[in-house]
Every structure is written in C-alpha cells, then in structure tokens.
LOLUM-893623 format. One record per residue: residue number from 1; residue in three letters; x, y, z of N, C-alpha, C, O in turn. Coordinates in Angstrom, 3 decimals, padded with zeros to 6 digits. Atoms other than C-alpha are relative to their C-alpha. Layout:
+------+------+----------+----------+----------+----------+----------+----------+----------+----------+----------+----------+----------+----------+
| gufi | firo |     n.c1 |     n.c2 |     n.c3 |    ca.c1 |    ca.c2 |    ca.c3 |     c.c1 |     c.c2 |     c.c3 |     o.c1 |     o.c2 |     o.c3 |
+------+------+----------+----------+----------+----------+----------+----------+----------+----------+----------+----------+----------+----------+
|  NUM |  ALA |        X |        Y |        Z |        X |        Y |        Z |        X |        Y |        Z |        X |        Y |        Z |
...
+------+------+----------+----------+----------+----------+----------+----------+----------+----------+----------+----------+----------+----------+
This chain:
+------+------+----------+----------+----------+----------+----------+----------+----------+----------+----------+----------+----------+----------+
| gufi | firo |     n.c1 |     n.c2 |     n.c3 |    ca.c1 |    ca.c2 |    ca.c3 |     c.c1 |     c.c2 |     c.c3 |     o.c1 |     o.c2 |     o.c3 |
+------+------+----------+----------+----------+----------+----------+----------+----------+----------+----------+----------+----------+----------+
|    1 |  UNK |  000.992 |  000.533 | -000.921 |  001.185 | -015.364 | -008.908 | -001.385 |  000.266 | -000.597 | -001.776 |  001.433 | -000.585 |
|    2 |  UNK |  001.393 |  000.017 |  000.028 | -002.403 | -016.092 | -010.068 | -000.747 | -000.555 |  000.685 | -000.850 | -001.780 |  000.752 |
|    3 |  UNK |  000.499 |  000.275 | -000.616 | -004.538 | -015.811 | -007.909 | -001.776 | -000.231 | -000.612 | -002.346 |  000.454 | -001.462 |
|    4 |  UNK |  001.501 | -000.071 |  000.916 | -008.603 | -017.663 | -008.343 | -000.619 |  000.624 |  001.259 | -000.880 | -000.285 |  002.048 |
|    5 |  UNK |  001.127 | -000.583 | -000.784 | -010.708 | -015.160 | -005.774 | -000.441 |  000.870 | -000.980 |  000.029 |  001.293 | -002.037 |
|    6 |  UNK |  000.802 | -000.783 |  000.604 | -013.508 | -013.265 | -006.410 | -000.014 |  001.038 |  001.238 |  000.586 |  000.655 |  002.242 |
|    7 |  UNK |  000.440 | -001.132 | -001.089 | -014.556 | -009.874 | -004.040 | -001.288 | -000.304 |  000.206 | -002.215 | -000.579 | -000.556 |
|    8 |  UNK |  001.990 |  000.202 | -000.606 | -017.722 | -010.272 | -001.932 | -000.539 |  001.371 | -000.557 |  000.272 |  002.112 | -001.113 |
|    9 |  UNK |  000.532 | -000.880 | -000.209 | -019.932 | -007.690 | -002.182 |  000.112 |  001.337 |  001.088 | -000.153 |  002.528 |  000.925 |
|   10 |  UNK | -000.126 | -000.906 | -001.371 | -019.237 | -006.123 |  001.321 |  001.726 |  000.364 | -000.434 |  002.092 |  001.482 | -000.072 |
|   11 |  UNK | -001.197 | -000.719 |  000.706 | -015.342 | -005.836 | -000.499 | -000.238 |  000.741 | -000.951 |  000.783 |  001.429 | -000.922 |
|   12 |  UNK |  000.605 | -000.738 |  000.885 | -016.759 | -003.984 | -003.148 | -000.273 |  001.501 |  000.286 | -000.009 |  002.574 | -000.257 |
|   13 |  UNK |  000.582 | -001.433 |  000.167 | -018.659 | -001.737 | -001.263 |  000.645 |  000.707 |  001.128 |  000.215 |  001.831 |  001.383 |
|   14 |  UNK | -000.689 | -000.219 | -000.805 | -016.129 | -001.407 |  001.556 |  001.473 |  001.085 | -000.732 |  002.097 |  002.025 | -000.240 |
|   15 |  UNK | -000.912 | -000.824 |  001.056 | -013.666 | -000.033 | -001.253 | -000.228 |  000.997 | -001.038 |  000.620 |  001.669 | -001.625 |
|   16 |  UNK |  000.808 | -000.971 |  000.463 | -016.238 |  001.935 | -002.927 | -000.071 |  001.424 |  001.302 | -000.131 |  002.624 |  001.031 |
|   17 |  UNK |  000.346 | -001.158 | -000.976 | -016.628 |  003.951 |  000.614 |  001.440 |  000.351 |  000.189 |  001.503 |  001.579 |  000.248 |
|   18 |  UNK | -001.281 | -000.180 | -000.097 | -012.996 |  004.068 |  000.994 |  000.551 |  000.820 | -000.868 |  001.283 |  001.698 | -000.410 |
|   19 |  UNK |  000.306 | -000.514 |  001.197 | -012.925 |  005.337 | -002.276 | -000.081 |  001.750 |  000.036 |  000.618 |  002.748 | -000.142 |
|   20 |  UNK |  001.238 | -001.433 | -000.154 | -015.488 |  008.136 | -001.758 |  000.455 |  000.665 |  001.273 | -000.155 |  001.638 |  001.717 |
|   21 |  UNK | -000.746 | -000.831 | -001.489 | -013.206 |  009.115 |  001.612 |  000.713 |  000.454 | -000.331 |  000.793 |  001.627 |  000.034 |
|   22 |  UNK | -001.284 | -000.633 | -000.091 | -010.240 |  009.729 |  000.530 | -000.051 |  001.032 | -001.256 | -000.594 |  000.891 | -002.352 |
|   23 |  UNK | -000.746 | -001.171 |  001.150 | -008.833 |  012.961 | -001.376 |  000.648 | -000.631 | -001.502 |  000.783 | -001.817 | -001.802 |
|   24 |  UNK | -000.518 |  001.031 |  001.139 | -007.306 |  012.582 | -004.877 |  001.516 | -000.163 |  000.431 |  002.235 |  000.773 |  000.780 |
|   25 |  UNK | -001.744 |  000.010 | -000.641 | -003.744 |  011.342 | -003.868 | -000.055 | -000.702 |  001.532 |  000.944 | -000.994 |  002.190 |
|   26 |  UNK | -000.259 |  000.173 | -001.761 | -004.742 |  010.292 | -000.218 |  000.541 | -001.523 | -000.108 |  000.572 | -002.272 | -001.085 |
|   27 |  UNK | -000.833 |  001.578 | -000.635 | -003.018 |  007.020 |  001.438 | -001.026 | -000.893 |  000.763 | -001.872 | -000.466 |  001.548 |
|   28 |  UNK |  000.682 |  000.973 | -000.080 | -004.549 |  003.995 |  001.974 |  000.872 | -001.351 |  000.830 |  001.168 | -002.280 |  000.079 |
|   29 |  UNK | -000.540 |  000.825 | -000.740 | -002.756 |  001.684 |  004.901 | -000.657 | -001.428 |  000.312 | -001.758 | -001.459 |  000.864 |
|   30 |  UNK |  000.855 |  000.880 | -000.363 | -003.498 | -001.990 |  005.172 |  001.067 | -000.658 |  000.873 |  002.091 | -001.100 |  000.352 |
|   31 |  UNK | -000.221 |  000.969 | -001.084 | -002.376 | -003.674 |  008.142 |  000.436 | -001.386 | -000.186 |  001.609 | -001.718 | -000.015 |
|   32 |  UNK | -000.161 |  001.340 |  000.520 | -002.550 | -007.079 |  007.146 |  001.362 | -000.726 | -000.648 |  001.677 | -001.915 | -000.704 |
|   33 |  UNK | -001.107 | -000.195 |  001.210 |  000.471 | -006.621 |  004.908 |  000.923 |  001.111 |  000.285 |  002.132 |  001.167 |  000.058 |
|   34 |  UNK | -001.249 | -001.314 | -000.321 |  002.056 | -003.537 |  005.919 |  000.008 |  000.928 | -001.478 |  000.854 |  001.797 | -001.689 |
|   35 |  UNK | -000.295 | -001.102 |  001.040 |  001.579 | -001.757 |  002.714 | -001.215 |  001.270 | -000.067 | -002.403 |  001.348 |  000.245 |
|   36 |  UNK |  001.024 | -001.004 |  000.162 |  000.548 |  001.603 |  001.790 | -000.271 |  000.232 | -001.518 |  000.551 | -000.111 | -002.367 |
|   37 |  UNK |  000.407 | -000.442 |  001.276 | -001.278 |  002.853 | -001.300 | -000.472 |  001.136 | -000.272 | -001.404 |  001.459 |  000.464 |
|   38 |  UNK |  000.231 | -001.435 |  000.395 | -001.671 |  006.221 | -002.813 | -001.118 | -000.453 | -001.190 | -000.855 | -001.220 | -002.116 |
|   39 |  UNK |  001.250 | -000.547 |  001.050 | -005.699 |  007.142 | -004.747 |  000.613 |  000.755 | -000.737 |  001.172 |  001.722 | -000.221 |
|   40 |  UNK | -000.026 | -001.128 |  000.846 | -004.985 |  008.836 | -007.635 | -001.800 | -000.447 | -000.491 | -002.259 | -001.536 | -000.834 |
|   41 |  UNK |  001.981 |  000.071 |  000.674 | -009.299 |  009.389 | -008.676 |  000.501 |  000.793 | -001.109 | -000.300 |  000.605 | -002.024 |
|   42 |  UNK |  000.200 | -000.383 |  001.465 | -008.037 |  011.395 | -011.658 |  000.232 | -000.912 | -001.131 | -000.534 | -000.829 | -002.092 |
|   43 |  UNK | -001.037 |  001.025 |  000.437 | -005.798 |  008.585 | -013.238 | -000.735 | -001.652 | -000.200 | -000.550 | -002.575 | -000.992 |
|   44 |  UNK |  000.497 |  001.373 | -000.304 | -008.065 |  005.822 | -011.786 |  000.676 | -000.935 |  000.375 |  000.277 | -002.053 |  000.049 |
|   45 |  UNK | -000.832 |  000.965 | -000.217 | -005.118 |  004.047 | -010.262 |  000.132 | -000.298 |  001.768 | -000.118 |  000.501 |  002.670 |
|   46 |  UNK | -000.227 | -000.078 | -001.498 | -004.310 |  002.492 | -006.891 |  001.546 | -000.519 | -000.270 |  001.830 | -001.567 | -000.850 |
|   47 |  UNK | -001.658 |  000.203 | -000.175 | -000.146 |  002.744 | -006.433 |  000.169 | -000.701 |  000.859 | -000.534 | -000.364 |  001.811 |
|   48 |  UNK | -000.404 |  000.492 | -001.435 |  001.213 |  000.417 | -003.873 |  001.506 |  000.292 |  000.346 |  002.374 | -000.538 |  000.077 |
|   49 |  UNK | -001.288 | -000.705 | -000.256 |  004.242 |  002.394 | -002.778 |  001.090 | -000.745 |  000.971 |  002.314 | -000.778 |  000.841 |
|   50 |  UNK | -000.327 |  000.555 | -001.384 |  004.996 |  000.622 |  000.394 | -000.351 | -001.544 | -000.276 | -001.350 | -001.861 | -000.922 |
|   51 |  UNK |  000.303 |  001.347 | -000.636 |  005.116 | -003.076 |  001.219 | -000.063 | -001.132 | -001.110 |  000.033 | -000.649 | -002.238 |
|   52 |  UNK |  000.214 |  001.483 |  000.649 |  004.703 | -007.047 | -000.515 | -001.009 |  000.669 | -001.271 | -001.847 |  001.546 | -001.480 |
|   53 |  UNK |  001.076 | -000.299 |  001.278 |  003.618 | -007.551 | -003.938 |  000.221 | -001.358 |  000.445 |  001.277 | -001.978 |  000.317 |
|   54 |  UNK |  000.309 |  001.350 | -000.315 |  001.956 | -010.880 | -002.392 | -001.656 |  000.235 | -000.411 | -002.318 |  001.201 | -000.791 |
|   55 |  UNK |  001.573 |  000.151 | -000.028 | -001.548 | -012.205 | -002.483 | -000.996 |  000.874 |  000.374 | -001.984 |  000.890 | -000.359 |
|   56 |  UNK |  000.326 | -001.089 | -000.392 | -002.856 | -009.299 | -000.481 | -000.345 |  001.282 | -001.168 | -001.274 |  002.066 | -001.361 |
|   57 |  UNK | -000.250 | -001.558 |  001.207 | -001.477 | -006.790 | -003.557 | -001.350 | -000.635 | -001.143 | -002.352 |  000.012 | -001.448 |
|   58 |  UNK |  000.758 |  000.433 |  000.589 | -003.236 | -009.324 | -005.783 | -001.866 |  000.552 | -000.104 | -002.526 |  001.260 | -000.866 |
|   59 |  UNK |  001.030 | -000.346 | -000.723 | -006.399 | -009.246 | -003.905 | -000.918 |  001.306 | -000.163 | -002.108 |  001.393 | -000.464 |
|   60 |  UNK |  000.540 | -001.121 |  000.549 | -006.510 | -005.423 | -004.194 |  000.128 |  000.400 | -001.511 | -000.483 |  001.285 | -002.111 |
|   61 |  UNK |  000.397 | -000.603 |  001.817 | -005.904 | -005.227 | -007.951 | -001.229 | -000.596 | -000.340 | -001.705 | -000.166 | -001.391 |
|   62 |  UNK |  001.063 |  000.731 |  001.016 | -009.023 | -007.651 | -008.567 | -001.183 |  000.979 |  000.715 | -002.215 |  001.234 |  000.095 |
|   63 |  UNK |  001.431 | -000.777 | -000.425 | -011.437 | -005.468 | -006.316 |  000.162 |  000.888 | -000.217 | -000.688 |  001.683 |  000.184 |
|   64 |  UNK | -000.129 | -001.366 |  000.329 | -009.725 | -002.544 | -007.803 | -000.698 | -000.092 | -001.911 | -001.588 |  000.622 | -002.374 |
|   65 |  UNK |  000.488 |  000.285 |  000.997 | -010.349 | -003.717 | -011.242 | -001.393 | -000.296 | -000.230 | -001.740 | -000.482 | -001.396 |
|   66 |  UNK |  001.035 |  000.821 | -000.025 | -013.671 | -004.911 | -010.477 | -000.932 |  001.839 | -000.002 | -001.857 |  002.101 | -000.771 |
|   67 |  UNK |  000.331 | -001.332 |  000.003 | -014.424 | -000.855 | -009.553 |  000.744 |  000.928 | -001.156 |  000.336 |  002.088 | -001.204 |
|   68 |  UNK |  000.130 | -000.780 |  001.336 | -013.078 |  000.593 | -012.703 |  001.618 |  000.422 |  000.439 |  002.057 |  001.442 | -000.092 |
|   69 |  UNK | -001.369 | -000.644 | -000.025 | -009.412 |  001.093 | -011.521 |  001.154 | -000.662 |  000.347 |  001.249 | -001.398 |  001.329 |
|   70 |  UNK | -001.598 |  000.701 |  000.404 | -005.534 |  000.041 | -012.579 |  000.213 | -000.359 |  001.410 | -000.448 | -000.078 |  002.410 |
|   71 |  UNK | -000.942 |  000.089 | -001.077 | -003.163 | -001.184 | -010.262 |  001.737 |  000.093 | -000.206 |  002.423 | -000.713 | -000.835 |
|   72 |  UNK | -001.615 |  000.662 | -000.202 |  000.592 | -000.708 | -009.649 |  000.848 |  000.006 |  000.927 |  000.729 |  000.748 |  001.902 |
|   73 |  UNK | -001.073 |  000.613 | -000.882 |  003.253 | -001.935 | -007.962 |  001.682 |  001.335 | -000.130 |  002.571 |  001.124 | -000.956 |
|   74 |  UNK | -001.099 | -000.802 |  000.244 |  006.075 |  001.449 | -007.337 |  000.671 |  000.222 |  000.842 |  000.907 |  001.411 |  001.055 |
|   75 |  UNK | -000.443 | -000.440 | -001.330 |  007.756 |  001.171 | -004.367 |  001.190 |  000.558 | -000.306 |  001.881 |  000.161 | -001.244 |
|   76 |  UNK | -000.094 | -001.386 | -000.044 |  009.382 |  004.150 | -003.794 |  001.964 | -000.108 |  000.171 |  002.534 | -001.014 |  000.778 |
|   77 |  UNK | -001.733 |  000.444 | -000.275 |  013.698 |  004.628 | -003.972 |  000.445 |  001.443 |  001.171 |  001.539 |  001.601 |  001.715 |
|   78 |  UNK | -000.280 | -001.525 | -000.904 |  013.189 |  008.496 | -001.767 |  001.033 | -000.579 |  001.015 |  000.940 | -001.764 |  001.336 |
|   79 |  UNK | -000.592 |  000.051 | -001.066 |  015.869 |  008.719 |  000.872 | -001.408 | -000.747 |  001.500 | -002.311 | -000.024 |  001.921 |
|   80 |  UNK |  000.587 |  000.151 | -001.212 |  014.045 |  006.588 |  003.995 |  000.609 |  000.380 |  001.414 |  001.740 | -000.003 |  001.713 |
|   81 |  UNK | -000.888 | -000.146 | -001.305 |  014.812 |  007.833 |  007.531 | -000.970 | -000.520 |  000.862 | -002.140 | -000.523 |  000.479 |
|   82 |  UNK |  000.366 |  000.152 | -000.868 |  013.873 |  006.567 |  010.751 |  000.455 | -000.007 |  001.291 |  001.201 | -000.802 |  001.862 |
|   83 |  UNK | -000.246 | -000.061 | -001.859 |  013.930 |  007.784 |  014.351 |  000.044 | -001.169 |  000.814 | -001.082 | -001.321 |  001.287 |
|   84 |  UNK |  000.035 |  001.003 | -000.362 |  014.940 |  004.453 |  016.024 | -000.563 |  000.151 |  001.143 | -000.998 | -000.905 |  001.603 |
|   85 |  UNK |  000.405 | -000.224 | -001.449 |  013.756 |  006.096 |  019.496 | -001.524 | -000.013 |  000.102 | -002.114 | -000.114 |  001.178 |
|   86 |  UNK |  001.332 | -000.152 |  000.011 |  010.118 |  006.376 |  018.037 | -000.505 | -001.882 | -000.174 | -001.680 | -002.231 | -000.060 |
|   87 |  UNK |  000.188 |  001.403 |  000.175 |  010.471 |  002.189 |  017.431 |  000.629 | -000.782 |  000.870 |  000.461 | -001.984 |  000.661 |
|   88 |  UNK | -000.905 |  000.608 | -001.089 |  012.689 |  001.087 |  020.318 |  001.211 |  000.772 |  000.474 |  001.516 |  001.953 |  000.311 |
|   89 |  UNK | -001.092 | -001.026 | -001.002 |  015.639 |  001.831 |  022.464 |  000.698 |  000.647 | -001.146 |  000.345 |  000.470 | -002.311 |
|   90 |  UNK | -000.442 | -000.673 |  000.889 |  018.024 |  004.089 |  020.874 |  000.226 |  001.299 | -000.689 | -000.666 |  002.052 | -000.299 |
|   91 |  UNK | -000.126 | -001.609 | -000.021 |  018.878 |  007.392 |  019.661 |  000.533 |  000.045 | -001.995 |  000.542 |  000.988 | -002.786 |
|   92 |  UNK | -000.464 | -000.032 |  001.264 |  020.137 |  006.431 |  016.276 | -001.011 |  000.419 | -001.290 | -002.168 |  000.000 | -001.241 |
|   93 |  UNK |  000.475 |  000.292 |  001.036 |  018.968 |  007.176 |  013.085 |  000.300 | -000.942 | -001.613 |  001.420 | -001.015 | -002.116 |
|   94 |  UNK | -000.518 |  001.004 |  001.311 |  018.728 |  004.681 |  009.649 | -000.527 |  001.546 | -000.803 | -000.995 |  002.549 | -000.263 |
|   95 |  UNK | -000.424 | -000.660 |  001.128 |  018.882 |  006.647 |  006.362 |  000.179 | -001.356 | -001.346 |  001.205 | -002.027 | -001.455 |
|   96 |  UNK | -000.596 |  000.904 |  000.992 |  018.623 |  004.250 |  003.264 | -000.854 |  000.664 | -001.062 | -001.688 |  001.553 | -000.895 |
|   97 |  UNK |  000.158 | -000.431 |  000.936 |  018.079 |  004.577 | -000.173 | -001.114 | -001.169 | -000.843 | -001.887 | -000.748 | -001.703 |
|   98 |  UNK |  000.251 |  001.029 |  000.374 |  016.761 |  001.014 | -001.040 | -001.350 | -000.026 |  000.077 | -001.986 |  000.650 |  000.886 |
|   99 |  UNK |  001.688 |  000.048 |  000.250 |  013.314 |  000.307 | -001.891 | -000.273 | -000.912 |  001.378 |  000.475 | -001.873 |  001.558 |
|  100 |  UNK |  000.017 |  000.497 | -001.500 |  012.026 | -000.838 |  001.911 | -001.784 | -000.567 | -000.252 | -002.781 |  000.106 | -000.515 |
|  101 |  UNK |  000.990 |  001.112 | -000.456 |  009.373 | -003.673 |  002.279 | -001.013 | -000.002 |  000.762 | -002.241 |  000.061 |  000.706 |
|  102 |  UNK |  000.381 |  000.499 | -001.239 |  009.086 | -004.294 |  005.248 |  001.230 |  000.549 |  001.821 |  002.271 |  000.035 |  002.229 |
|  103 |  UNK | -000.631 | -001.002 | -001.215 |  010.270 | -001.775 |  008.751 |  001.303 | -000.893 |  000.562 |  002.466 | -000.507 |  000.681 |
|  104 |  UNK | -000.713 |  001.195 | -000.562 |  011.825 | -004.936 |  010.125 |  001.452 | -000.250 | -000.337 |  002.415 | -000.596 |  000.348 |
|  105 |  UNK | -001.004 |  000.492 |  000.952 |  014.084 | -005.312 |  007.213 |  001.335 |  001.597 |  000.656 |  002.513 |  001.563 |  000.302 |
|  106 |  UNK | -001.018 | -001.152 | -000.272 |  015.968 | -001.558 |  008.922 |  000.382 |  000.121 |  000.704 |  001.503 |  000.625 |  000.781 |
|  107 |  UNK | -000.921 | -000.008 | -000.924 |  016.210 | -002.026 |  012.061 |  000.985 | -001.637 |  001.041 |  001.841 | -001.401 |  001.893 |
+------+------+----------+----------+----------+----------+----------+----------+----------+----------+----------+----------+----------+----------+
C-alpha cells in the first residue's frame, strides 16, 4: 500500500507533544484503528504491536519519519487472555496464542 499524504503541521506537532509525554517504552493507543504502539526514544522507533497494518499504520510511519523516527509493524505472539465478563455476558475466559488484530476477532 502506497500511500500519497503529507502531515499537516498540527500532525507534526501533535506527535512531537505526544512524543515529549510519553516515557521511553510508553504506549501509544489510537482509536481510530484499534492499534497500540510502543516509544522506544532510545532506538527512535514507533512499534505497532497491536492492530491493522492499514492506511492509518501508513499514516503514522510518514509523520513518524517526517520526526526523525523508524516504523514497525510486530504484532505480538504472547499468550492473549481475556476476561469475557469485563466485555459482555459471561464468565469465560479466551486464551490464544495467535497474533490478535482486532478484539472482535476473540470473542
């Protein structure tokens, strides 16, 4: 997927303050998409651990690149669990191993 956008300015400096918030290692949740991303500031990288490598992922590698830092795509194989009672009826728990997307895709 090539994508032709550019970052405004107010993306720039919206990811610059974002940036300058988080710890080295902290998580970075976007809504939009459902994915999360781990700062590494030593490394200069933004991981996307969680969620779509769509237009969105795109999106943040060009305003990550645009601020001086990699991007990749590692979603994660850790044991996932989830309390089905904290997401709907239920008492069960999931347990998978599979690289997980999207929440939807578990229960």
């Amino acid at each position: 997927m090539t994508l032709n956008w550019r970052p405004t300015e107010t993306d720039l400096r919206f990811t610059r303050n974002l940036i300058h918030g988080l710890r080295d290692g902290g998580q970075w949740q976007i809504p939009r998409n459902n994915s999360t991303w781990r700062i590494d500031k030593t490394n200069k990288v933004f991981i996307c651990f969680f969620g779509p490598k769509d237009e969105l992922f795109e999106m943040t590698a060009i305003v990550a690149k645009e601020l001086g830092y990699a991007t990749r795509y590692e979603v994660e194989r850790k044991p996932f669990v989830i309390d089905a009672t904290s997401v709907g009826s239920g008492k069960a728990l999931i347990k998978t191993t599979l690289p997980v997307t999207d929440i939807n895709d578990l229960l």
